[in-house]
N, C-alpha and C positions, 0 to 999 in steps of 0.2 A: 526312455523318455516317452511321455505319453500324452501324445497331441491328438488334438477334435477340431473339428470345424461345429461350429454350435449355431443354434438357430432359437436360443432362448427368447423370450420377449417380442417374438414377432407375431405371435398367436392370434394379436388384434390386430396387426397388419392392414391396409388397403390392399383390395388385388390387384393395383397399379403401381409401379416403381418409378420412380423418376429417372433421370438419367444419372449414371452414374461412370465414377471414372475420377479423376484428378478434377480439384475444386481450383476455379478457377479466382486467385484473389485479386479484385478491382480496386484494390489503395484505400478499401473502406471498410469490407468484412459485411456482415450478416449477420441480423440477429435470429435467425433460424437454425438453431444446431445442426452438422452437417454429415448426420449419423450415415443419407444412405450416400455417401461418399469415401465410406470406410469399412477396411476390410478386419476382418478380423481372426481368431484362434483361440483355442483355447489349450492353455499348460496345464496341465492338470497337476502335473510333480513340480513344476513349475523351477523344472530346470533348463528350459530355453534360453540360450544367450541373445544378445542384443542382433550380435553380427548373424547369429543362426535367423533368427525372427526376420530381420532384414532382408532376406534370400527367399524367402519362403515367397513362392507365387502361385497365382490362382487360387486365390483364399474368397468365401462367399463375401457381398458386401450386404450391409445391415439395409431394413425395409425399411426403418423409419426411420426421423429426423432425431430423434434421441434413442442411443445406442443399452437394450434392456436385459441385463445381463444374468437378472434374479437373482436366487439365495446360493453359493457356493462359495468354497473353500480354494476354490480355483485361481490360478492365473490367468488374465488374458489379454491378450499382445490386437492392438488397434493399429492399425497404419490408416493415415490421410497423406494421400500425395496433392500438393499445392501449388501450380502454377502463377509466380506472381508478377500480374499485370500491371501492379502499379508504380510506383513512382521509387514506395520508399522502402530501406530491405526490412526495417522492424514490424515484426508482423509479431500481437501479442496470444497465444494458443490458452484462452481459457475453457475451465472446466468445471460450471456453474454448479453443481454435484457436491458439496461438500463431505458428505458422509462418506466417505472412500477411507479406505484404512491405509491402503500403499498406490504410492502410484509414483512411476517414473516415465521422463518424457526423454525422447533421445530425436536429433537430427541427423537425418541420411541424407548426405547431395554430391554421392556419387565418386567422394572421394577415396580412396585406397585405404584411409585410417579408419574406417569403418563408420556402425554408429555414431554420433556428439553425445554425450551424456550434454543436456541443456537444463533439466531441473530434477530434483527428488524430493517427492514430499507425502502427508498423509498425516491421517489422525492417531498412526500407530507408528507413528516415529520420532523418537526422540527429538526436542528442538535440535542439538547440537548433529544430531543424522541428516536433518534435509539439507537441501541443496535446492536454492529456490531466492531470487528478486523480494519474490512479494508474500505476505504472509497466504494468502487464500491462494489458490489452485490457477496461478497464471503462470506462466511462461513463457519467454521470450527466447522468439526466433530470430533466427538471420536467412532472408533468401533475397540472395539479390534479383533486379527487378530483372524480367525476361527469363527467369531459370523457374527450374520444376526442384523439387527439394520437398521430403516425407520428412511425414513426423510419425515418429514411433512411439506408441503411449503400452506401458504396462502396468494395470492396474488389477487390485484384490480390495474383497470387503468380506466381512463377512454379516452383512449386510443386504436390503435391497439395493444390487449393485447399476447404478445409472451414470450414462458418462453423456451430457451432453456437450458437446465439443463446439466451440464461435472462436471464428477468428476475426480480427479485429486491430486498428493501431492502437499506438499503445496511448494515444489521444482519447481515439474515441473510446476507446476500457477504463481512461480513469473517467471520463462522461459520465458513460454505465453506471460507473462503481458509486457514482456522487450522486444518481438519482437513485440506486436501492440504498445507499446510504442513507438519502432521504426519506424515504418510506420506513425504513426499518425505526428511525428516529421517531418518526410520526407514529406508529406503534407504541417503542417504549413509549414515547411522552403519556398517550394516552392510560397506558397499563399503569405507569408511575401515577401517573394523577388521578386516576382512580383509587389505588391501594393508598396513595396518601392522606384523599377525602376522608375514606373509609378508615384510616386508622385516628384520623383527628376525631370522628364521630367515636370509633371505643372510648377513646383515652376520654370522652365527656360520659357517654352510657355504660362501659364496662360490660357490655352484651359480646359474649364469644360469637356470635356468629359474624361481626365484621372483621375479628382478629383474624381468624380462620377464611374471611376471605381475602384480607390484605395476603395472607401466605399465601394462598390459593392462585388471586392474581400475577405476583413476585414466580411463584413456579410454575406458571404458563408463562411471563416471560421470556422467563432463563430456558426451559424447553423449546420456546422459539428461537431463543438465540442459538440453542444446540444444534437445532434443525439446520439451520440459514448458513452456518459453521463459524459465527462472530465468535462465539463464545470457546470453543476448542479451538482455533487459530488467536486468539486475542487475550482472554481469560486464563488459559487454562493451556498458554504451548505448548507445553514443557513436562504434560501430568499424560503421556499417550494413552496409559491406562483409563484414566476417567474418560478422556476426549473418544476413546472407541467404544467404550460402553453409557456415556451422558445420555443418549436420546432413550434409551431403553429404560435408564432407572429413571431420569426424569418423565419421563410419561408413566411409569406405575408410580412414582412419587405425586403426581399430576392427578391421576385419577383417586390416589387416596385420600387427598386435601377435598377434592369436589366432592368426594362420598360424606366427608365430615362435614364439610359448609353443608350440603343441601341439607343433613339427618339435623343439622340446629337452624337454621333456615325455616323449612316448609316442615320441621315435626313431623316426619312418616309414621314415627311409635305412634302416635296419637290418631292418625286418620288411616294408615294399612299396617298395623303390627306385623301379617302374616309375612309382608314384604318385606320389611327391615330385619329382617332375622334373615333374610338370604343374604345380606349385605358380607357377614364374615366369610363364609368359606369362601368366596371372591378374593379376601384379601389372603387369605391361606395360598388360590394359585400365583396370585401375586409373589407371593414370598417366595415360593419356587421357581418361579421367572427368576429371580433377583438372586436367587442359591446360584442357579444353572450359568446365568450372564457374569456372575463374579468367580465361579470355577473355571471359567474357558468354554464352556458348552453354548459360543456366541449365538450359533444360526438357531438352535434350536431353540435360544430363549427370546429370539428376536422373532419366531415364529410363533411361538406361545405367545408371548406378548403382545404380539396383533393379533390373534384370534380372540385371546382370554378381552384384551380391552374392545373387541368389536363386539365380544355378546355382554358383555361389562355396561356397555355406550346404549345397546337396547333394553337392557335390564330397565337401567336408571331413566330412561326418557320412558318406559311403559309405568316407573315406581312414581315419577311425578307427575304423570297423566293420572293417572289414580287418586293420586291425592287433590289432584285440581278437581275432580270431578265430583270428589268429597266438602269443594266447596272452601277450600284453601287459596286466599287472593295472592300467595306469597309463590304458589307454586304455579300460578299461567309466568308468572316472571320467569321462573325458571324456568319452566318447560318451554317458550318462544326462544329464550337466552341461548338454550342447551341445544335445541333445534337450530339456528344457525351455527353452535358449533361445529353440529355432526355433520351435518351439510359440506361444512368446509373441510372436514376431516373425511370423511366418502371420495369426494372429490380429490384428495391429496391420496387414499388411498390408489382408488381407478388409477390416477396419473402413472404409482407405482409401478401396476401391476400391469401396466400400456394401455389400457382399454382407452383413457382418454389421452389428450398430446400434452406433451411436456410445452408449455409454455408458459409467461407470466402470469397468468389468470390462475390457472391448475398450481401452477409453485406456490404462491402468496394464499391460496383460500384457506388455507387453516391460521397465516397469523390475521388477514381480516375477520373469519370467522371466532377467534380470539380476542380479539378488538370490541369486537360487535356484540359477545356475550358480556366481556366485562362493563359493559358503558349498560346493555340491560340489566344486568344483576346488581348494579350498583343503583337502578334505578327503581329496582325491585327491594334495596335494602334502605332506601330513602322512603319509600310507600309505606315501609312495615315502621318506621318513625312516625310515619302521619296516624298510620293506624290505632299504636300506642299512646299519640298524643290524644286522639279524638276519644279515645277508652280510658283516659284519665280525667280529660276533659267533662266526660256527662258522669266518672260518679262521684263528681264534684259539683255540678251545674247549678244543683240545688241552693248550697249554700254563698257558694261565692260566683256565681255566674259575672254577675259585675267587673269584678278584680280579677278575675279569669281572664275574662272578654281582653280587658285592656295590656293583660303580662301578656294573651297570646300575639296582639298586634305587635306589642315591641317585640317580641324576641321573634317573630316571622320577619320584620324589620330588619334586626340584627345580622338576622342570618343573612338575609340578602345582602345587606351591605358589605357584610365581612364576605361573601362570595363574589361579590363585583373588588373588593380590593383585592382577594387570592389572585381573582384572574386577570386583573389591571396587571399583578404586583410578578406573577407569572410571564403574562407577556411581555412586560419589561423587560424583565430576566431573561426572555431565550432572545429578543431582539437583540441587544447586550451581547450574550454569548456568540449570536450569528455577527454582529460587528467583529468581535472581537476574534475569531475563526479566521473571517475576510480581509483582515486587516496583515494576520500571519500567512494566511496564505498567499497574499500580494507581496507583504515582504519579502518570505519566501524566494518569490519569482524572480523577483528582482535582484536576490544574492544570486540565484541560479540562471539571472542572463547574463552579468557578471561574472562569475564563474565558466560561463561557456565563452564568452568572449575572450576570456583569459586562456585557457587550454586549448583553443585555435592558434595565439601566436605562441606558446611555450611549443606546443607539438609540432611545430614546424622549425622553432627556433631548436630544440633539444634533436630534430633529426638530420638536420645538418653535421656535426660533430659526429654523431653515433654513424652516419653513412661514408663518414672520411673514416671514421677508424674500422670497420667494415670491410671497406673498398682498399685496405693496406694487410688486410688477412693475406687475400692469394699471393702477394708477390712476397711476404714474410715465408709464408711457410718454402715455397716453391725455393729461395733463396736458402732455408736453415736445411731446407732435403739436398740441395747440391753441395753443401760446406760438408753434412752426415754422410754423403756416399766417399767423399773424397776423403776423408778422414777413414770410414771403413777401409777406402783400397792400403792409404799408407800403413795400415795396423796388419794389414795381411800381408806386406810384403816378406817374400821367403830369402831369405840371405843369398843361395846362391844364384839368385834371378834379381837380385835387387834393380842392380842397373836397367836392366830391361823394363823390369815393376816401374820404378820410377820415373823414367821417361814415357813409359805410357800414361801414367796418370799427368804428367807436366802437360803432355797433346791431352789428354779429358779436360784438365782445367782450362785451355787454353778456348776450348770449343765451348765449355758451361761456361764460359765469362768470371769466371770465379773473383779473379781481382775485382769486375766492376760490380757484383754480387755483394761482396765484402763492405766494399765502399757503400754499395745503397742500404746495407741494413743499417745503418745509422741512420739514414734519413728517413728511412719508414720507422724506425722504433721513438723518433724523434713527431714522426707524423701524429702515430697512435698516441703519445705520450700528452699530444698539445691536445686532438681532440677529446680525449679524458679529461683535460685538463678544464675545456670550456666545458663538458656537460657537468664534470661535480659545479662548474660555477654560477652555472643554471638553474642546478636543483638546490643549489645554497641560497639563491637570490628569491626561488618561491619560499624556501622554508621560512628566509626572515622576515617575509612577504606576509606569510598568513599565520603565523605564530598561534597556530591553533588550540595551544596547548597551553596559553596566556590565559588564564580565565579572572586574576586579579588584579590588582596595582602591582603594575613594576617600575621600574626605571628603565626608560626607552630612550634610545637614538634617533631621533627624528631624522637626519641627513641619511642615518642607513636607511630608515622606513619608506623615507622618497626613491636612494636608489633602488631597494629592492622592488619597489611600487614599478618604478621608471624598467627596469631589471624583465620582470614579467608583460610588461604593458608594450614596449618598445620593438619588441620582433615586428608585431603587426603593422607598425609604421612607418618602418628605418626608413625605407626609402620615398615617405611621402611625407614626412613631417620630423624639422629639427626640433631638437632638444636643446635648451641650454637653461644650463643649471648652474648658481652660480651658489653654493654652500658654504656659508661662515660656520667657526667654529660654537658649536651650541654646546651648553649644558645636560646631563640626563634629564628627562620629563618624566613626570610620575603622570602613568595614565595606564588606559588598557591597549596597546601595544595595536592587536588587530581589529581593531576597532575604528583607531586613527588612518592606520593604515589602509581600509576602507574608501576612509572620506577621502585621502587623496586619490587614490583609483578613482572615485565617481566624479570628482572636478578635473581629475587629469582629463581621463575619458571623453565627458563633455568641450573640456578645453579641442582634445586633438577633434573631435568631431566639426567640431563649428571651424576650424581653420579647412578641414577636406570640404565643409561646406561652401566657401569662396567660390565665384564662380569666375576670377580670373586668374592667373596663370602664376601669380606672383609667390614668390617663397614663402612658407606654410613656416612658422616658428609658437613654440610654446617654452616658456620661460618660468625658470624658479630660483626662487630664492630664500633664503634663511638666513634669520638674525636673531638676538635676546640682549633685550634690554631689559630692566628693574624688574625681574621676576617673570616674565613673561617672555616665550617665545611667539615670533612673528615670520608665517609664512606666506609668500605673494606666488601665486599661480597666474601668467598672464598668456593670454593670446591673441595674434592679430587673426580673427577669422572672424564673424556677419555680425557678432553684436546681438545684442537685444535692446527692444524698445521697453521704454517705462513700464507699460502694461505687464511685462514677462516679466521683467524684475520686480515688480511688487507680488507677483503670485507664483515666482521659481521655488520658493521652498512649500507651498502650498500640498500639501498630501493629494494626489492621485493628478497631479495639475502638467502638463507634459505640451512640448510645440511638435513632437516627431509625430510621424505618421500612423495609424492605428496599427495593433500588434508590432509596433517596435521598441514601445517603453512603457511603463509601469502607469510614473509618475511618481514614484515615491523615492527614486535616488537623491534629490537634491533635498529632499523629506527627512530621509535618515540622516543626511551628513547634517541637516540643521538639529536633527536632534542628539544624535551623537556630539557635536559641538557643546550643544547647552549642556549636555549632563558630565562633561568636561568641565564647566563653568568659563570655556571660554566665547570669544564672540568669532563670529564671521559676516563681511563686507564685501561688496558687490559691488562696481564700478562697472559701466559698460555704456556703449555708443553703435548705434547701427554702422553696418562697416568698418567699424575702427576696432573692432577686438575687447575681449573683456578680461577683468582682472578681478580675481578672488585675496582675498587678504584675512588670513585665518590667525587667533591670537588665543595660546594658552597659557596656563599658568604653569609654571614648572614643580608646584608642589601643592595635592589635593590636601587639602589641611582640614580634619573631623568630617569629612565628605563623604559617603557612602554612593556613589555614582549608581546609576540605574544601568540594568543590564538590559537591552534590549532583546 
């Protein structure tokens, strides 16, 4: 086995270290990568085990805040040990780095079973191979609060290998994740609306150079989503092959579309022949990048690849200075355009290579430096319209200047207004979409406090049973080993010692209590038998509960629907709120099963809340009932708890509209059951009195007759 301590990527280094040692976690995380707080190794065979790597002490720890690991084929093993200070044990271990080909993250806290394997993931592994929560490079930890507990990171690329490592709750990581979610959005939006403008202007002019830059735009992109890792986590899971080679053939893909927009663009045949004839043997190293990257010969073609596109990037910015200086107005567009590309791409380079710091600025300047070019070039290919038009315009001027004059006012008219409706008709559209986003992810929320409030009393309710049958192991086994020995002795008695044999074993039993041994295994196989008996009635009561697997019209039992409602809901309250229920016999109901079963959860809910709400001593009761008359069934949910005033009852089913306290309700529970009701086609009523308790009175139909009900 053949191990290194490495000292790659420190080369830029400051000649000052901070402290270093176990990071100490304050219940909040950093967004500072915590490179020099980790030690590290290098596997070269990269046959280091988990538990071996864990043992391994006095390893160097890294100079900078982001851990730079360069170009190798290598493995190399990271440890962070983490002290955590705060409150909660979820601690989430992201790894902002997407381009990693393998990586696995392992927990050590000290216990005897050695490493935790906690997640497995990477660009080079099959979806069906990782082991991982969340699709991008997060993981979740467990350290409870006041303990120390390491995380073990093993990672390969073969690739520029960078792991910057943030920890973080798992609150504030989805934060994070929903402001680069937003930027990156703002990105596309822009690159989409550019390449769209620009493809509407072909489909009227039929000039290849905007075709060629709609494509051009579309694979910068998709190269930034490559980069960012949207696009190999999201796009493309499941393809590992593409997802470890996409940033290399899309950036020689990338540079070959921009070779061909500029040569129909700015015309270099026409103003540097000598220059555009260097353009091919360019794409010749190209094609051997892309030989080399698609045979396995990864590092070296991801090393060619950056070299070849960095005297590529000054070829072409020296090819369109040349031509601008010939007096080409098509090429200052490009060449300002192209110039904050490279800008932005120099700067992603350095970051690479450590010279500059891995932070937000450094990560994102190649997709704003992409952004920035395509909003000039697109303004560059809107000028070279005017130009065309004003060159059509005067060798015409002569005869129809008149009727000139007046087409060109309208159709500059035109255009504006049709540009002011795109972008009215535009922002309509993503306001729209962002309602529509907000609305499910509130939903969302609100099944998932639900959902948590449920699996507090089920997991309390279902551990009761499971700790009585449990707690009847030891004295079962203990009782079946003394029946086993005694049975052993009488099998071994020798004939002529019987007498003898058997009177000793009569004094053993007489000492192991055998008779009263005998007598209790009934009642422990009787104990076990009943707590079996309640947990299958448990997990029977959630199943019919949430009939997950209901997704059309069926024929439902409402009286089950409440008890298994009642069934799950009822742990949490036994002893702070009755039940009575008083069940007629109903008809089947044609409806969506868990859906209904819903709306009773969230009026039950509400009901048992507002009775704990009472502020005097009096007995807490919530009441149900069922009937069916003339085709409709009739449910009354009532309780004596605070009531609501006029004001609450006219705005309770109202979307986002709530009386609890901030972060403890939605507002959209009483929202849903009213919509859920209407797409039922039945009604629900509302009776209530401050202090006197309120009653719900729910009415459906018993058969959806040509109805096509809405799925929420």
């Amino acid at each position: 086995m053949l191990l290194r301590s490495v000292s790659i990527g420190v080369l830029f280094a400051p000649l000052w270290v901070s402290a270093q040692g176990p990071f100490h976690f304050d219940g909040k995380g950093s967004s500072i990568p915590l490179g020099r707080h980790v030690t590290y190794i290098e596997d070269v065979e990269g046959t280091l085990s988990p538990s071996s790597a864990a043992k391994l002490e006095g390893l160097p720890y890294f100079q900078t805040e982001v851990p730079n690991l360069g170009l190798s084929s290598s493995y190399y093993w990271l440890r962070l040990n983490v002290v955590n200070d705060g409150v909660d044990a979820d601690i989430v271990l992201h790894v902002s780095h997407a381009d990693i080909d393998e990586i696995e993250v392992y927990q050590i806290d000290g216990s005897t079973s050695g490493p935790l394997l906690v997640g497995k993931s990477g660009l080079a592994l099959p979806l069906a191979d990782r082991i991982q929560e969340d699709k991008e490079l997060s993981f979740r930890l467990r350290i409870d609060p006041g303990t120390t507990a390491g995380a073990l990171i093993r990672v390969r690329s073969d690739k520029q290998l960078q792991v910057p490592i943030v920890l973080s709750t798992p609150t504030i990581h989805a934060q994070g994740r929903m402001t680069r979610n937003l930027y990156l959005g703002m990105f596309l939006g822009i690159m989409f609306v550019m390449a769209l403008y620009n493809f509407f202007i072909y489909l009227s002019m039929r000039n290849k150079s905007y075709l060629l830059y709609v494509v051009y735009i579309l694979s910068v992109g998709l190269t930034q989503l490559a980069f960012s890792g949207t696009a190999p986590f999201y796009l493309w899971p499941d393809l590992p092959w593409l997802a470890t080679k996409a940033t290399v053939l899309l950036t020689i893909l990338t540079a070959i579309l921009a070779t061909e927009f500029t040569r129909t663009f700015i015309q270099p045949r026409a103003f540097a022949p000598h220059l555009d004839r260097v353009v091919r043997p360019f794409y010749l190293l190209f094609t051997i990048c892309i030989v080399l990257q698609i045979s396995g010969a990864s590092i070296i073609a991801y090393l060619l690849t950056q070299l070849i596109s960095g005297v590529y990037a000054s070829f072409l910015l020296y090819l369109v200075f040349t031509v601008w200086r010939k007096g080409s107005r098509q090429a200052g567009f490009f060449l300002v355009a192209w110039s904050v590309f490279l800008i932005g791409t120099v700067v992603f380079v350095l970051k690479d290579i450590g010279i500059l710091p891995y932070n937000a600025w450094t990560l994102y300047t190649m997709p704003i430096g992409s952004a920035i070019e395509g909003v000039l070039l697109s303004f560059g290919l809107a000028d070279r319209i005017n130009v065309l038009r004003r060159e059509k315009e005067a060798s015409q001027a002569q005869a129809l200047a008149a009727s000139l004059e007046n087409e060109r006012i309208i159709r500059e008219q035109n255009a504006i207004l049709e540009t002011k409706v795109k972008e009215r008709t535009q922002a309509l559209q993503a306001s729209n979409d962002d309602l529509k986003r907000t609305q499910t992810q509130l939903v969302n929320a609100e099944k998932m406090a639900s959902l948590g409030q449920l699996t507090a009393g089920i997991a309390h309710e279902i551990n009761n049973p499971i700790n009585f049958i449990t707690s009847n192991v030891a004295p079962l086994r203990r009782n079946i080993e003394d029946i086993v020995s005694m049975m052993e002795g009488y099998r071994s008695i020798e004939v002529e010692r019987a007498a003898e044999q058997l009177a000793e074993l009569r004094g053993r039993a007489d000492r192991l209590g055998l008779d009263e041994s005998i007598a209790e295994l009934d009642d422990i196989i009787g104990s076990i038998a009943e707590g079996s008996s309640r947990t299958a009635e448990i997990v029977r009561g959630l199943r019919n509960f949430s009939r997950l697997d209901e997704n059309d019209l069926k024929d439902a039992d409402i009286n089950l629907g409440l008890r298994s409602t009642l069934t799950v809901l009822a742990p949490q309250y036994r002893d702070q709120v009755e039940f009575d229920m008083t069940l007629e016999e109903l008809p089947m109901v044609e409806c969506y099963p868990g859906k209904v079963n819903q709306v009773f959860m969230n009026i039950l809910t509400n009901a048992v809340q507002a009775t704990l709400a009472r502020p005097d001593l009096k007995e807490r009761v919530v009441r149900v009932h069922t009937s069916c008359t003339q085709g409709y069934v009739s449910i009354r949910i009532s309780d004596n708890g605070i009531g609501m005033t006029e004001e609450v009852k006219a705005r309770m089913f109202d979307p986002f509209f709530t009386t609890k306290a901030v972060g403890e309700g939605t507002g959209l529970g009483m929202a849903i059951v009213y919509g859920i009701i209407q797409d039922h086609h039945g009604q629900i009523e509302v009776e209530s009195m401050p202090g006197a308790g309120s009653e719900f009175r729910i009415t459906l139909p018993l058969r959806q007759q040509n109805i096509a009900l809405k799925r929420a």
